[in-house]
C-alpha positions as CSV (number, residue, x, y, z in Angstrom):
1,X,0.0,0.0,0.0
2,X,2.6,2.4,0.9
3,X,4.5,1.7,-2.4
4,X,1.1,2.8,-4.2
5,X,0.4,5.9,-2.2
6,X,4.3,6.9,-2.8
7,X,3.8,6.6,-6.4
8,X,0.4,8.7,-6.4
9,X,1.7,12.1,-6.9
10,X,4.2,11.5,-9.5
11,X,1.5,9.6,-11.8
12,X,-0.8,12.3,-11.4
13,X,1.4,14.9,-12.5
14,X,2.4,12.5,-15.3
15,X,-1.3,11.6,-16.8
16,X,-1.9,15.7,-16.4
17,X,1.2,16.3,-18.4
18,X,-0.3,14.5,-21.2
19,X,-3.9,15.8,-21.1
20,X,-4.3,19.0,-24.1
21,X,-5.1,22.8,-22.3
22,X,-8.7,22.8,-21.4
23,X,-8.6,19.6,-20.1
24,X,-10.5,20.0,-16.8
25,X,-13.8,21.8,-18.6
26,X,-13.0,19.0,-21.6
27,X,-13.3,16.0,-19.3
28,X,-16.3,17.7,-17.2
29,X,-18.2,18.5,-20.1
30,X,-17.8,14.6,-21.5
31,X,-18.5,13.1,-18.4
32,X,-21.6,15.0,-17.6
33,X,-22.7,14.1,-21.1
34,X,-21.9,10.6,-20.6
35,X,-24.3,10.1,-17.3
36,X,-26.7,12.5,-18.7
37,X,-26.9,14.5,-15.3
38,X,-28.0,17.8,-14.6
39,X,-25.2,19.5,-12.8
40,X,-22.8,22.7,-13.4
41,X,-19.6,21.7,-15.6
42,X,-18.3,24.7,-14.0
43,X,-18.6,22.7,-10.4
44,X,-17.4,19.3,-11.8
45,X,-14.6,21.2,-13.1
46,X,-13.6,22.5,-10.2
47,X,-13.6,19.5,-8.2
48,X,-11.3,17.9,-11.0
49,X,-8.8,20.7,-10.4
50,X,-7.2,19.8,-7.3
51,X,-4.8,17.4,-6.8
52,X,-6.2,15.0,-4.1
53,X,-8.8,14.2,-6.7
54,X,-6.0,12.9,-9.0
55,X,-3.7,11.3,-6.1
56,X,-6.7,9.7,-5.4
57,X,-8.2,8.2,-8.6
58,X,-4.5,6.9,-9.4
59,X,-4.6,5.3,-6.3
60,X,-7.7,4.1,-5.9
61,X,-7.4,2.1,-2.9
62,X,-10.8,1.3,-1.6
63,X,-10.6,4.4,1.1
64,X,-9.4,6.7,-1.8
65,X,-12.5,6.0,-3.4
66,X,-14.6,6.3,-0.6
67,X,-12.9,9.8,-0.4
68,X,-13.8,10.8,-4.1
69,X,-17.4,9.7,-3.7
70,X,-17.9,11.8,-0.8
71,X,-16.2,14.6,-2.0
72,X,-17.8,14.7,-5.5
73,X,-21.5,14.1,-3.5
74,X,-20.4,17.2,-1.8
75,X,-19.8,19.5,-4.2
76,X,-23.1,18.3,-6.4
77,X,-25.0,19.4,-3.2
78,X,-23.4,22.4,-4.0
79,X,-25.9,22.4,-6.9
80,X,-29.2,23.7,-6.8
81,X,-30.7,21.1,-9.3
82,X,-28.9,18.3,-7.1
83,X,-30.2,19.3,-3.8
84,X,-33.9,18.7,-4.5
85,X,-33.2,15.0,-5.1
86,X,-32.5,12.5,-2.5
87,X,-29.6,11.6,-0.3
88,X,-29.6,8.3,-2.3
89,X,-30.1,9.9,-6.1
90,X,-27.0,12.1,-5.2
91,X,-25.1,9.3,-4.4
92,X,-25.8,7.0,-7.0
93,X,-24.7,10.1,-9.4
94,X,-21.7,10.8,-7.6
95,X,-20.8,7.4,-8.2
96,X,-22.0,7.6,-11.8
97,X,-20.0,10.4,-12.2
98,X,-16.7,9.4,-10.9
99,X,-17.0,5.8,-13.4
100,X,-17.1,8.5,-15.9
101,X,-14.6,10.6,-15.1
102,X,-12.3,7.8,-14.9
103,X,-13.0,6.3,-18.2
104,X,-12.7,9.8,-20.0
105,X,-9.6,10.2,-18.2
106,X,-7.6,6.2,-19.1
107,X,-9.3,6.8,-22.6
108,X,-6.8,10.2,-23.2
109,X,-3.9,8.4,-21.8
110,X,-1.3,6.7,-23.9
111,X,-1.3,3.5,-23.3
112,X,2.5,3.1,-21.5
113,X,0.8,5.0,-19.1
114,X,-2.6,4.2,-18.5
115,X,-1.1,0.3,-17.8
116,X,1.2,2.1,-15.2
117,X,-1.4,3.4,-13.1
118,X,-1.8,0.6,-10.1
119,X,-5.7,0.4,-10.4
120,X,-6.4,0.4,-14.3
121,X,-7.6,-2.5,-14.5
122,X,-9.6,-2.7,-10.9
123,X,-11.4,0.6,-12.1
124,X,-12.2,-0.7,-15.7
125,X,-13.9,-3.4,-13.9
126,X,-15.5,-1.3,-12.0
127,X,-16.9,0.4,-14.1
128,X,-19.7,-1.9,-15.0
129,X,-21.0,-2.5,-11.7
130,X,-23.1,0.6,-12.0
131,X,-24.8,1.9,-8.3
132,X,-22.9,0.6,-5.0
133,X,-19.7,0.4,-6.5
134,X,-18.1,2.0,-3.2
135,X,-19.9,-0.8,-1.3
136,X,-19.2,-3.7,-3.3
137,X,-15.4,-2.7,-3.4
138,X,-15.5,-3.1,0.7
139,X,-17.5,-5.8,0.7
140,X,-14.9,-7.5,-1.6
141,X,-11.8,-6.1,0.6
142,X,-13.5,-7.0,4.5
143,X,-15.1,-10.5,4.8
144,X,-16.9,-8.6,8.2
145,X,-19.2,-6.5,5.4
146,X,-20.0,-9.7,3.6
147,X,-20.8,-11.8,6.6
148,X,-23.2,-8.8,7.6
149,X,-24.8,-9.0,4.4
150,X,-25.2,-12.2,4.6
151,X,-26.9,-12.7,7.8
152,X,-28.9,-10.3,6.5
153,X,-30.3,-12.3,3.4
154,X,-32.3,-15.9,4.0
155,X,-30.5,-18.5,5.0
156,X,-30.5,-20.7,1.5
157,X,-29.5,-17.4,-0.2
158,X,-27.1,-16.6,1.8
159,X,-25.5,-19.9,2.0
160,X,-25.6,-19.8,-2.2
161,X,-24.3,-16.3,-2.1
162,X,-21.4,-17.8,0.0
163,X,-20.3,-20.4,-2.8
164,X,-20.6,-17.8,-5.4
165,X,-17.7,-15.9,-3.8
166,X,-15.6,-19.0,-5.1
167,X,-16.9,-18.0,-8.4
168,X,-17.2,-14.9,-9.3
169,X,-16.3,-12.9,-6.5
170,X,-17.3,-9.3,-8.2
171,X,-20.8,-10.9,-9.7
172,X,-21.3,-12.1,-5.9
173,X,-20.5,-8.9,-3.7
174,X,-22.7,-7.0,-6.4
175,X,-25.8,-9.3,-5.8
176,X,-25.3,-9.4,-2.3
177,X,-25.0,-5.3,-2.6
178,X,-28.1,-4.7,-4.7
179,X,-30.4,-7.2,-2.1
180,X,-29.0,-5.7,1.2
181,X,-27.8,-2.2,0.5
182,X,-31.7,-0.6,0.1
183,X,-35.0,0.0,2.4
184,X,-37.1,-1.0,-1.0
185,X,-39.4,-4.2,-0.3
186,X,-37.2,-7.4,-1.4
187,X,-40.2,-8.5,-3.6
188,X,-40.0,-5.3,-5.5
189,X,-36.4,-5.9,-5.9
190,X,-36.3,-9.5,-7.2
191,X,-39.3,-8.6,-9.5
192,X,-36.9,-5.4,-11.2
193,X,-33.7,-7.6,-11.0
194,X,-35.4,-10.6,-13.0
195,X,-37.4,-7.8,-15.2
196,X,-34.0,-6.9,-17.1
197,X,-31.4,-9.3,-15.8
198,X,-27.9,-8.5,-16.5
199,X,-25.4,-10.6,-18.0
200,X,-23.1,-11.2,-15.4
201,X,-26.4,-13.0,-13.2
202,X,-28.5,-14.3,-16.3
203,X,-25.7,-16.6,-17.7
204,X,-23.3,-16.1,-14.8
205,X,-22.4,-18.6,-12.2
206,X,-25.1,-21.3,-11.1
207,X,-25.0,-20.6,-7.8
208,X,-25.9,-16.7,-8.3
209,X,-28.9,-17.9,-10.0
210,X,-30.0,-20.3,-7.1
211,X,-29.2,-17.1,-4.6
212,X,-31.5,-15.6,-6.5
213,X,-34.6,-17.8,-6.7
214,X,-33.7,-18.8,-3.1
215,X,-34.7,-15.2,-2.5
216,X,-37.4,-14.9,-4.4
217,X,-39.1,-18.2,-3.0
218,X,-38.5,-16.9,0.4
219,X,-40.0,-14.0,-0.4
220,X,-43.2,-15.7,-1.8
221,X,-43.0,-14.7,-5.7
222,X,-43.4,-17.8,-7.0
223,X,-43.2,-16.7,-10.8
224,X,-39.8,-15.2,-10.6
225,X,-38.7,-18.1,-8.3
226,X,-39.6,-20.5,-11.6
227,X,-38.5,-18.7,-14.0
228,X,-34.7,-18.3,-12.1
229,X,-35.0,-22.2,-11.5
230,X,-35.8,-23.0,-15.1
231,X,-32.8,-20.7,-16.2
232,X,-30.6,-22.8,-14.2
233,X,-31.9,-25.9,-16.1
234,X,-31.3,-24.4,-19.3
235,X,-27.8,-23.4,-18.9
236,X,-26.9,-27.1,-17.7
237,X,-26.6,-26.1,-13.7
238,X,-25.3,-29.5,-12.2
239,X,-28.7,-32.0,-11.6
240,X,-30.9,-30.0,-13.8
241,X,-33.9,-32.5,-12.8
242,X,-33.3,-30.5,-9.2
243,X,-33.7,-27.5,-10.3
244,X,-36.5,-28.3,-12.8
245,X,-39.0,-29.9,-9.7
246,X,-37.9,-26.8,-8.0
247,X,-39.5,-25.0,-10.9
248,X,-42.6,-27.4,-10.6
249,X,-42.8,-26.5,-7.0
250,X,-43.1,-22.6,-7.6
251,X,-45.3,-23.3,-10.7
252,X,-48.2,-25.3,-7.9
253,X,-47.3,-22.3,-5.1
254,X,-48.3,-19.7,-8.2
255,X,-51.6,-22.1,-9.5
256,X,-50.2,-23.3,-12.3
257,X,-51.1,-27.3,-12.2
258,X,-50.3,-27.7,-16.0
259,X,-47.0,-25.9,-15.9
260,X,-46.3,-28.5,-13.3
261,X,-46.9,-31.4,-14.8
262,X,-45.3,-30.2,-18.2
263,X,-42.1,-29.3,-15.9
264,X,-41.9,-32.4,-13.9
265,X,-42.4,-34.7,-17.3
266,X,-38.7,-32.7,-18.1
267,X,-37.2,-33.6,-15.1
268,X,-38.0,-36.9,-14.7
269,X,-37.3,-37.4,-18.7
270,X,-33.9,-36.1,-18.1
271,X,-33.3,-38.3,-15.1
272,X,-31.2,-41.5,-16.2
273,X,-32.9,-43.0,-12.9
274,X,-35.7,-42.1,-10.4
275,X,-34.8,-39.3,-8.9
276,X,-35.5,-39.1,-5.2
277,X,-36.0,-35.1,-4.9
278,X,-38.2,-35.2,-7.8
279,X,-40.5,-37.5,-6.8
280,X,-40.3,-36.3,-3.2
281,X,-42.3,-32.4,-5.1
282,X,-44.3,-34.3,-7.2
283,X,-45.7,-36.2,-3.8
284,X,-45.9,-32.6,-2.6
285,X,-47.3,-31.3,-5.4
286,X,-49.8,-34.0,-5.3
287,X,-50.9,-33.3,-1.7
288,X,-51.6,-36.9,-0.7
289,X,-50.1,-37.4,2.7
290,X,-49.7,-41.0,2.1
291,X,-48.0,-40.4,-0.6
292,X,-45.5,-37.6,0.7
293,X,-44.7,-40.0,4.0
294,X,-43.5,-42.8,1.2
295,X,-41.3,-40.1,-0.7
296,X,-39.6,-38.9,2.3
297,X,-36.9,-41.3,1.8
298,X,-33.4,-42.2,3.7
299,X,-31.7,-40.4,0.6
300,X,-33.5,-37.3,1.6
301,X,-33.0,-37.1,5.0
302,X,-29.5,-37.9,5.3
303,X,-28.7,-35.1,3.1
304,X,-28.4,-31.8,4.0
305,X,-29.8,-29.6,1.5
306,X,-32.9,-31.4,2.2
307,X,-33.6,-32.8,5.1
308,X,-35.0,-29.5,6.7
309,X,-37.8,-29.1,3.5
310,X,-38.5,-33.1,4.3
311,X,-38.9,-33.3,8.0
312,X,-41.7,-30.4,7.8
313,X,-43.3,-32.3,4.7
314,X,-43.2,-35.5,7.0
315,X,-44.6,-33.6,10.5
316,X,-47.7,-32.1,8.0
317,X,-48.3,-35.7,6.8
318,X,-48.0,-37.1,9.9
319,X,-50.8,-34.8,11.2
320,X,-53.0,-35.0,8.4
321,X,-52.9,-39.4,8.8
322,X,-53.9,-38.7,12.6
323,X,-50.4,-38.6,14.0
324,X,-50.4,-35.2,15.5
325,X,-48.1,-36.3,18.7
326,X,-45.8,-38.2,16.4
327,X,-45.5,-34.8,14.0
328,X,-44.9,-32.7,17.2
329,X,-42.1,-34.9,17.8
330,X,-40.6,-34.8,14.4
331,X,-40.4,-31.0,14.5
332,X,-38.7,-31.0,18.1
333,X,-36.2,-33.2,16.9
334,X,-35.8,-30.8,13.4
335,X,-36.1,-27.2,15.7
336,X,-32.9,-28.9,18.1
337,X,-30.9,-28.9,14.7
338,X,-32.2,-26.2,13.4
339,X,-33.6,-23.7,15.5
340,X,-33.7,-20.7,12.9
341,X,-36.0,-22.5,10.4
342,X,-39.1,-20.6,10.1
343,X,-41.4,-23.0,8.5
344,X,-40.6,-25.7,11.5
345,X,-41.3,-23.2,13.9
346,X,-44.6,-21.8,12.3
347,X,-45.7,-25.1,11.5
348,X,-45.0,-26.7,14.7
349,X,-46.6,-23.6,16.3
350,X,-50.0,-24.2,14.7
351,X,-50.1,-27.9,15.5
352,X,-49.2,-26.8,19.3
353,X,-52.4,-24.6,19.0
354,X,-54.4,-27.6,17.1
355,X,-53.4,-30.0,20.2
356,X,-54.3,-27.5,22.7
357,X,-57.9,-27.2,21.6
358,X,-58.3,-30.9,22.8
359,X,-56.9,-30.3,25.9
360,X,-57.3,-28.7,29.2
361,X,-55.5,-27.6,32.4
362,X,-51.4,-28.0,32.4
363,X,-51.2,-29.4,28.7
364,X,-53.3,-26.8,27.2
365,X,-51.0,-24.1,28.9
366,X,-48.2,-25.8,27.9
367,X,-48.9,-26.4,24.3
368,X,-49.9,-23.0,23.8
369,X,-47.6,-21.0,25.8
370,X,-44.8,-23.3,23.5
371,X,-46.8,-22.3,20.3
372,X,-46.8,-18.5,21.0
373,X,-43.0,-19.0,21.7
374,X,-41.9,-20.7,18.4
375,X,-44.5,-18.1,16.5
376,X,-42.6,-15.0,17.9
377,X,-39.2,-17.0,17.1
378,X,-39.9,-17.5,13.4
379,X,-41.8,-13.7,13.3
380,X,-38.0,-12.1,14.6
381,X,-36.2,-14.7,12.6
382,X,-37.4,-13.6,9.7
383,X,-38.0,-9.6,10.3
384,X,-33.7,-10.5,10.2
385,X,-34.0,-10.9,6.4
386,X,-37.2,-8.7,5.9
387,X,-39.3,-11.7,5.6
388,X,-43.0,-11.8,5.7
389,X,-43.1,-11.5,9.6
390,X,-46.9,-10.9,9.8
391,X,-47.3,-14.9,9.2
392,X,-46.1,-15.3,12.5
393,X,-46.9,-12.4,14.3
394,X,-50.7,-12.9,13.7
395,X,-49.9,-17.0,14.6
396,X,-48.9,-15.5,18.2
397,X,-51.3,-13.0,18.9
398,X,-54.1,-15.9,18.6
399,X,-52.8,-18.0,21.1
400,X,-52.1,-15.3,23.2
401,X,-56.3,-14.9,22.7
402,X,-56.6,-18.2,23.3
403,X,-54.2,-17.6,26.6
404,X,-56.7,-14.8,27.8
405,X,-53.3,-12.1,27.4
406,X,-55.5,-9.4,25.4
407,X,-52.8,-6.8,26.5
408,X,-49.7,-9.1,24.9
409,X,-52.6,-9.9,21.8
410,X,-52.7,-5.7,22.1
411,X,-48.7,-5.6,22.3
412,X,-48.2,-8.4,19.3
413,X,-50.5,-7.3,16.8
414,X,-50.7,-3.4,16.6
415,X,-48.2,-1.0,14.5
416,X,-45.9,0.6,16.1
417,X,-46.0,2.8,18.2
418,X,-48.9,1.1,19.5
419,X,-47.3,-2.0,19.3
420,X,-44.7,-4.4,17.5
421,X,-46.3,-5.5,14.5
422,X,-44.1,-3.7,11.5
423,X,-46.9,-3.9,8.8
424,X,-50.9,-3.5,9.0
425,X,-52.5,-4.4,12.0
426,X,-52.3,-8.3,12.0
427,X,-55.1,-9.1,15.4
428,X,-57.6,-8.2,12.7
429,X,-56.5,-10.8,10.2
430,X,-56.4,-13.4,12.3
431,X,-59.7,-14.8,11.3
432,X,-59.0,-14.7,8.0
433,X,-55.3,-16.5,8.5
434,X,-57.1,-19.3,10.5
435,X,-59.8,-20.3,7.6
436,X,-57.3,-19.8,4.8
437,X,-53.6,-21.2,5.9
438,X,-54.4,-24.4,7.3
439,X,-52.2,-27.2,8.0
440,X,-52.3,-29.3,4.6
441,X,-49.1,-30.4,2.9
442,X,-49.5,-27.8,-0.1
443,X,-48.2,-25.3,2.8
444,X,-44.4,-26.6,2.3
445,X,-44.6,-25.0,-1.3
446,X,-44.6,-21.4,0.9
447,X,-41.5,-22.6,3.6
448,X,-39.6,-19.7,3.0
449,X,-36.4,-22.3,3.6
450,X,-35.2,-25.3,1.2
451,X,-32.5,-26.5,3.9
């Protein structure tokens, strides 16, 4: 580092030796052009005059850029037109900016000395990775930002986001930037993403792609989940009938029994044997509880991509043959392993409500004050990722009904500041959520977790 920061000035002076008089308005002018932003050349120009500017951009270590941004945000909010927009719209155009600036810049250089400067390469790069490139250069240079990011992303994602770093590490940090680094609603974001997907994630590494229908399946949109799984089939992502049932999963969750079927008969025709996984969604697909307890084979639950998405298939089957004890049981055993999966704990939370009913005194407490705990668990666990929270939160404020609590009912299921819930008011869907989610197999389709 030291070596580079030495070098700085004499580069600089250097690469502004070889720029023609008039350079500074020049290179404004183009670059402004270039983003198409509505902003003072005489301000841009400015900035470009003084020579921390150029240390920095030859330098470009990650906290030189950092620098740059901020500076350059600065003196756009310098600008009237710039100061009615947002804190994020100026940054995203500072950033814009500078990416310009930089290729106007190398592009006037002769090449002995554009290969000279330390970062050419880093910043050409760069270049394409359009909003958050400040971010995604950290996130790239401190494994702390990327295991924040990740915690903040569903498990499954996260865990394919993880492998992707042994990919494509720049394809990875920018997916992980562009899912974490807003406030917008994550099915908002997956829905634009997959509208227009770029290059670098529509025929980029597998694993991106599985990040990213992890997401949206988590998220509930079940289109765009199918649609990301059927990609990955189509670009020969290793066991393509995997990712093809996937597919046939999300079609059934979006109502689309034909695209099902028609996916499914591709799977299982590519398949040089039975494949376990498949038939394990088609048995889900079908709904038959018989049927799911057969496909829940050894295969499946020794592995661990799937033996989460299995054990809850199994516990719903198990209750809906008459075994509600024995699906309890099945879901303790799953929740000790796994005490962050949200579809165990919601699940297991509604048939410790459904066993309550048919009991009285100590049980009944028990069962229910057990229910509302694992409800709250998979509501927090999931507000971690932005996940649809209200699932849970409106679980727990009926057995806290059911408890006689109408204060923690009160607490759980009004908006703040009334209360805790983070969306609408969920104590007056209740009702509704007990009529329509039921405990039926077809509910595994929504587990926001595959393993």
């Amino acid at each position: 580092m030291g070596r580079r920061r030495q070098a700085g000035p004499r580069l600089a002076e250097a690469a502004i030796d070889q720029l023609r008089p008039g350079w500074e308005s020049r290179l404004a002018k183009r670059a402004i052009e270039a983003c198409d932003l509505r902003v003072s050349k005489r301000r841009v120009r400015r900035w470009l005059s003084t020579s921390e500017v150029w240390e920095g951009i030859v330098r470009s270590q990650t906290d030189d850029l950092v620098k740059l941004v901020e500076s350059l945000e600065a003196a756009l909010r310098r600008d009237r037109r710039q100061r009615r927009l947002s804190d994020t719209q100026v940054r995203d155009n500072a950033e814009a900016l500078l990416n310009a600036i930089v290729a106007e810049f190398l592009s006037e250089l002769d090449p002995s000395l554009a290969v000279n400067i330390t970062h050419y390469w880093e910043m050409w790069e760069l270049r394409e990775l359009g909003r958050g490139q400040v971010e995604i250069r950290q996130m790239l240079e401190d494994t702390g930002r990327l295991h924040d990011a990740l915690e903040a992303l569903p498990r499954p994602t996260g865990r394919a986001l993880e492998h992707g770093f042994e990919d494509s590490p720049v394809s990875a940090a920018r997916l992980a930037v562009y899912l974490t680094g807003t406030s917008r609603p994550p099915r908002d974001l997956i829905a634009e993403l997959w509208a227009e997907p770029p290059d670098w994630l529509a025929s980029g590494s597998h694993r991106l792609l599985l990040a990213a229908a992890e997401f949206a399946a988590a998220h509930d949109v079940p289109s765009i989940a199918r649609a990301i799984f059927e990609r990955m089939a189509d670009l020969a992502a290793p066991d393509r009938p995997r990712w093809l049932a996937r597919a046939a999963l999300a079609a059934a969750n979006a109502g689309d029994g034909q695209g099902a079927e028609a996916l499914v008969d591709r799977a299982r025709s590519i398949a040089e044997q039975p494949h376990g996984f498949v038939e394990f969604c088609v048995a889900l697909i079908s709904e038959d509880p018989d049927v799911v307890l057969a496909a829940v084979s050894d295969e499946l639950l020794d592995s661990e991509q799937d033996r989460a998405m299995a054990l809850v298939a199994r516990a719903q089957a198990q209750d809906l043959t008459g075994r509600l004890d024995d699906a309890i049981r099945t879901l303790d055993d799953l929740l000790t392993e796994r005490s962050d999966l949200t579809s165990g704990l919601v699940t297991q939370a509604r048939l410790l409500a459904k066993r309550a009913t048919e009991q009285s005194g100590d049980s009944r407490f028990a069962d229910l004050s057990k229910a509302k705990e694992r409800s709250l668990a998979a509501r927090d666990e999931r507000r971690k990722w932005r996940g649809p929270s209200a699932e849970g939160a409106g679980l727990a404020a009926e057995v806290a009904f059911n408890l006689g609590n109408v204060d923690e009912v009160l607490r759980i299921g009004l908006p703040r500041a009334e209360g805790e819930a983070l969306e609408e008011r969920v104590i007056t869907r209740t009702g509704q959520r007990r009529s329509s989610s039921g405990n039926g197999i077809g509910s595994s389709r929504h587990c926001p977790e595959t393993g």
